[in-house]
N, C-alpha and C positions, 0 to 999 in steps of 0.2 A: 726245149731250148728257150725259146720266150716266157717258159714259164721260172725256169733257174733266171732271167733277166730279169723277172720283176724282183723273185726274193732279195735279189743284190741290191734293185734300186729302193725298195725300200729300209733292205738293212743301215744304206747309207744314211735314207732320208731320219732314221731312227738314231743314228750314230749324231747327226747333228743335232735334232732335237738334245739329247742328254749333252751335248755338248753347250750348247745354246742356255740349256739351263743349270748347269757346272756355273758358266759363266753368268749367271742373274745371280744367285745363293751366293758367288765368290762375292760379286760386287755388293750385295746386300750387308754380307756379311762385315765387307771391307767399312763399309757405310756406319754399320752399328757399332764397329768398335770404335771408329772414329770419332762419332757421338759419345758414346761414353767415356775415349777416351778423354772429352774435351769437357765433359760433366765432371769427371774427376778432377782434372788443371783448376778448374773452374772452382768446385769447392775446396780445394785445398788453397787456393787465393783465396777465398773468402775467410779462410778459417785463421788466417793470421793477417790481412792485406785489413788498415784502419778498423781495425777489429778495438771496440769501447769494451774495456773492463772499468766494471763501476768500481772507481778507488775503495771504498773497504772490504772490495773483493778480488784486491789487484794484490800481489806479493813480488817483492823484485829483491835478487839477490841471492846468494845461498845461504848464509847463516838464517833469515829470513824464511825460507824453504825449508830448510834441516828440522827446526826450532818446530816450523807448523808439523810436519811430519811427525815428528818425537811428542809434540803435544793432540796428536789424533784430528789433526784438521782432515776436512776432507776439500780433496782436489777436484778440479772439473777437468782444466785441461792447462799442460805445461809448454811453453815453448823455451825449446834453448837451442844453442848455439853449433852450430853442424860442424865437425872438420872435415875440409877437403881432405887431408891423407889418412882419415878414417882414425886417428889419433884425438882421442882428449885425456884432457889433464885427470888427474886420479881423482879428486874430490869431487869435481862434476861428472864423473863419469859412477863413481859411486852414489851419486845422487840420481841420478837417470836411474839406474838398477834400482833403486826402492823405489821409485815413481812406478817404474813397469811394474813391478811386483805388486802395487795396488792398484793394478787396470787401468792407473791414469792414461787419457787420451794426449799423445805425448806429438810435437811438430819439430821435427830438427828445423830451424831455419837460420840465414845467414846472418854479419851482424850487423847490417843495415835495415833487416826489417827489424830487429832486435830495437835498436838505436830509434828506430822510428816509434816502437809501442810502447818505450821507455818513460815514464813518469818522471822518475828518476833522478835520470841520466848516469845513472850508475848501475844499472841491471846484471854485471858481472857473468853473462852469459846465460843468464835463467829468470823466466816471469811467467808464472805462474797465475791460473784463475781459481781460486778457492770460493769456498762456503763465507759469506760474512760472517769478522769478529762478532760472537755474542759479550753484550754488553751486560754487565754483571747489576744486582739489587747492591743500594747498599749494604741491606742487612746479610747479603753471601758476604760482603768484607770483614764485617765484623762476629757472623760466624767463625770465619776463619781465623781468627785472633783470637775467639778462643779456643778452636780447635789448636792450634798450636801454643795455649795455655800464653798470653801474650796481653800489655795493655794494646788497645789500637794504638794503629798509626796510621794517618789517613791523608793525603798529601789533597787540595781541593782547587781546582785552576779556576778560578773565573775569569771566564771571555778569553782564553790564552789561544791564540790565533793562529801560530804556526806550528807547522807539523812535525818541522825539526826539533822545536825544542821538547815539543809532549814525547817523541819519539826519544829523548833525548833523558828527560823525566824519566821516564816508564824503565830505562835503563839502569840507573842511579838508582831510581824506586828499588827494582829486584837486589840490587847491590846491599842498598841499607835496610832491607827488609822491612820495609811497607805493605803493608797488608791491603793497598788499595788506592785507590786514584778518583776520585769523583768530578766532573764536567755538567757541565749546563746543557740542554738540549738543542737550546736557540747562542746564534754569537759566539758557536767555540769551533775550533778544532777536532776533526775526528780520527776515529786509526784508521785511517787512509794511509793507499801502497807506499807516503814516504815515511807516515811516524814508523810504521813496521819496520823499512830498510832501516833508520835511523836506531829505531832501541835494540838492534841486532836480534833480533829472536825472544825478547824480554818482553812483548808485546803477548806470547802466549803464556806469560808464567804473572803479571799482575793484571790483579781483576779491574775492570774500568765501569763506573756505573755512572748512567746520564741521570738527572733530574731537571724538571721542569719549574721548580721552582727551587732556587739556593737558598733562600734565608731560612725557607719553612725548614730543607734538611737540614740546614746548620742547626735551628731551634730543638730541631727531633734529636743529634748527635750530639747537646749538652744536655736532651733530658736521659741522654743513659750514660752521663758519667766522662763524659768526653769534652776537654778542653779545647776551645776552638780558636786558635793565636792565625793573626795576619800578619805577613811580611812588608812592611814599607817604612818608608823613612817615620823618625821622631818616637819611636820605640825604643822597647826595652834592648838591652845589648844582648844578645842571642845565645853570647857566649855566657854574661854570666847570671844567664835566668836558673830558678831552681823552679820551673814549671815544665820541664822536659821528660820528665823521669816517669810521670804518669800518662793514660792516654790522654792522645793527644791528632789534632787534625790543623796542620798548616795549609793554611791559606794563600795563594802564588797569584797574582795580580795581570790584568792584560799590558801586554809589552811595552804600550804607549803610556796607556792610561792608569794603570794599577791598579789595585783592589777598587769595585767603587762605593762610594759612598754607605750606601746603602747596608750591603755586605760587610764592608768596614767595620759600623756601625753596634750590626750581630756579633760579630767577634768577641771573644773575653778580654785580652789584651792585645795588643800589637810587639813584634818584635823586628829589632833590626839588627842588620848584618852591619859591623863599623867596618866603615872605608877612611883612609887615611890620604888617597892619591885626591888629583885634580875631577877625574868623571863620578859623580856621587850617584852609579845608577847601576846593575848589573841586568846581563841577560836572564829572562826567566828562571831559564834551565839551568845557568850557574848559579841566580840565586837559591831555585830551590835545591839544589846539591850541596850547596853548605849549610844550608836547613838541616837537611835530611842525615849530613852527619852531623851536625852538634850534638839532633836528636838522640843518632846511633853513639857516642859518645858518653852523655848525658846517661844514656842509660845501659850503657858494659862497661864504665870507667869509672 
C-alpha cells in the first residue's frame, strides 16, 4: 500500500515537472518570436523609414521605371504604392509583375512614406533604387553616328544647372535624333532622380559623356570634322544659316550666365534664335529645342 502511495506521489511530482517546463519552452518560445518579431518591424522600417538614395541612383515615376527596365537597368530595390482594397490600377500593377519577375526586392508602402522619399514630388506611386546611369566617352557618340551611317549631332551644355531642363533636353535630344549630350564634370547638372522623371525615360535611350576639360573636347571635335556653333545673342540667324546640314555640336549656355567666355571663344561661329517679343532671353531647354530642330529641318527638308 505505501508502496502504490509513493508511485502516485511521485507520478504527480513528475506530471508537474513536465508541466513546469511546457510552461518555460512556451514562454521562451513566446519570447523568441517576439524578438524576432520585432527584428522584422524593425528592418522593414529601416528599409524604407529616411532611407538616402543617392540621386543618380534614384528613379521616380513610371515611364522612368518602364524605360529603365526595357533598356536592361538593373534594380536594387522598388518601393511603391500599397492599396488598402488589394486593387491597383493596371499599369502599376503590370509594372510590379516585371519588377517581381526580375527578383527585385520589392516594399509596398503607403503614400506618405512615398511623399516623404520623393525627390520629386511627383513619384506617381513608384521609386525605385537602381545601378547608376553610366556615363558615355565621347567617342561611343560619335561611334554611334556612324553606326547609323549619320553626320554627328552633338548638343554640349556648359555649366547648365538645372535638372529639369538637361531632363528636358535629353528628351527633345531623343526626339531630333541627336546622337549625344556632352557636360562638364565640375559646375553642371547631373542625371539625377529629376532629369530622369523629367526626360520621360529618354534619359536611357541618349548617351551623356562628362569631360573635364570643355575647350580641349571642343578642340578634339573640330579636329575630326565637326562644327562647333554656340547659342547666344549677336549671331547668325539660326534659321537662315547654311552651316546645319553637316555635322555639327551646339553649344547651350548656363541659365544665368550663358556660354562663357572662354568656350565662346573655341566655338566656330555663333548662332542665334530671332525673338521679336519684349523678353530677349529663352529657357535653356527651349532654347536648345529650337536648335535642335532647325538642325532636324536643315537636314530632312
Amino acid at each position: 500500500m505505501r508502496e502504490n502511495n509513493n508511485r502516485q506521489e511521485s507520478g504527480r511530482r513528475s506530471n508537474r515537472r513536465d508541466s513546469d517546463n511546457n510552461k518555460y519552452i512556451a514562454n521562451r518560445n513566446k519570447k523568441h518570436n517576439s524578438s524576432y518579431s520585432n527584428r522584422e518591424k524593425d528592418s522593414r522600417k529601416n528599409n524604407f523609414k529616411d532611407i538616402d538614395i543617392q540621386d543618380e541612383s534614384r528613379l521616380e515615376g513610371r515611364n522612368s521605371v518602364v524605360e529603365a527596365l526595357d533598356s536592361g537597368r538593373e534594380f536594387n530595390k522598388v518601393w511603391y504604392l500599397k492599396s488598402d482594397n488589394k486593387s491597383m490600377d493596371d499599369r502599376l500593377a503590370s509594372i510590379i509583375n516585371r519588377l517581381k519577375q526580375s527578383q527585385t526586392v520589392l516594399y509596398p508602402v503607403d503614400r506618405k512614406t512615398l511623399d516623404r522619399m520623393s525627390k520629386t514630388g511627383s513619384h506617381q506611386g513608384i521609386i525605385a533604387q537602381v545601378a547608376a546611369h553610366e556615363y558615355a566617352e565621347v567617342q561611343d557618340i560619335l561611334e554611334l553616328a556612324k553606326e547609323r551611317g549619320e553626320d554627328a549631332f552633338i548638343i554640349i551644355l556648359d555649366e547648365v544647372q538645372d535638372s529639369q531642363n538637361l531632363g528636358a533636353i535629353l528628351r527633345t535630344a531623343d526626339a531630333a535624333g541627336v546622337h549625344g549630350i556632352i557636360i562638364p564634370e565640375r559646375r553642371s547638372v547631373t542625371l539625377d532622380a529629376t532629369a530622369a522623371k523629367t526626360s520621360v525615360g529618354a534619359i536611357e535611350h541618349v548617351k551623356v559623356a562628362r569631360v573635364s576639360n570643355m575647350n580641349q573636347c571642343i578642340s578634339e571635335l573640330k579636329d575630326q570634322g565637326i562644327w562647333v556653333a554656340g547659342l547666344d545673342m549677336d549671331g547668325e540667324d539660326i534659321f537662315a544659316s547654311d552651316k546645319l546640314s553637316g555635322p555639327i555640336a551646339l553649344v547651350v549656355g548656363n541659365e544665368g550666365k550663358g556660354i562663357r567666355p572662354k568656350v565662346r571663344k573655341s566655338c566656330d561661329f555663333i548662332l542665334e534664335i530671332p525673338m521679336i517679343g519684349q523678353i530677349n532671353s529663352l529657357n535653356a531647354s527651349n532654347a536648345a529645342a529650337i536648335s535642335m530642330y532647325a538642325v532636324y529641318k536643315s537636314r530632312n527638308y
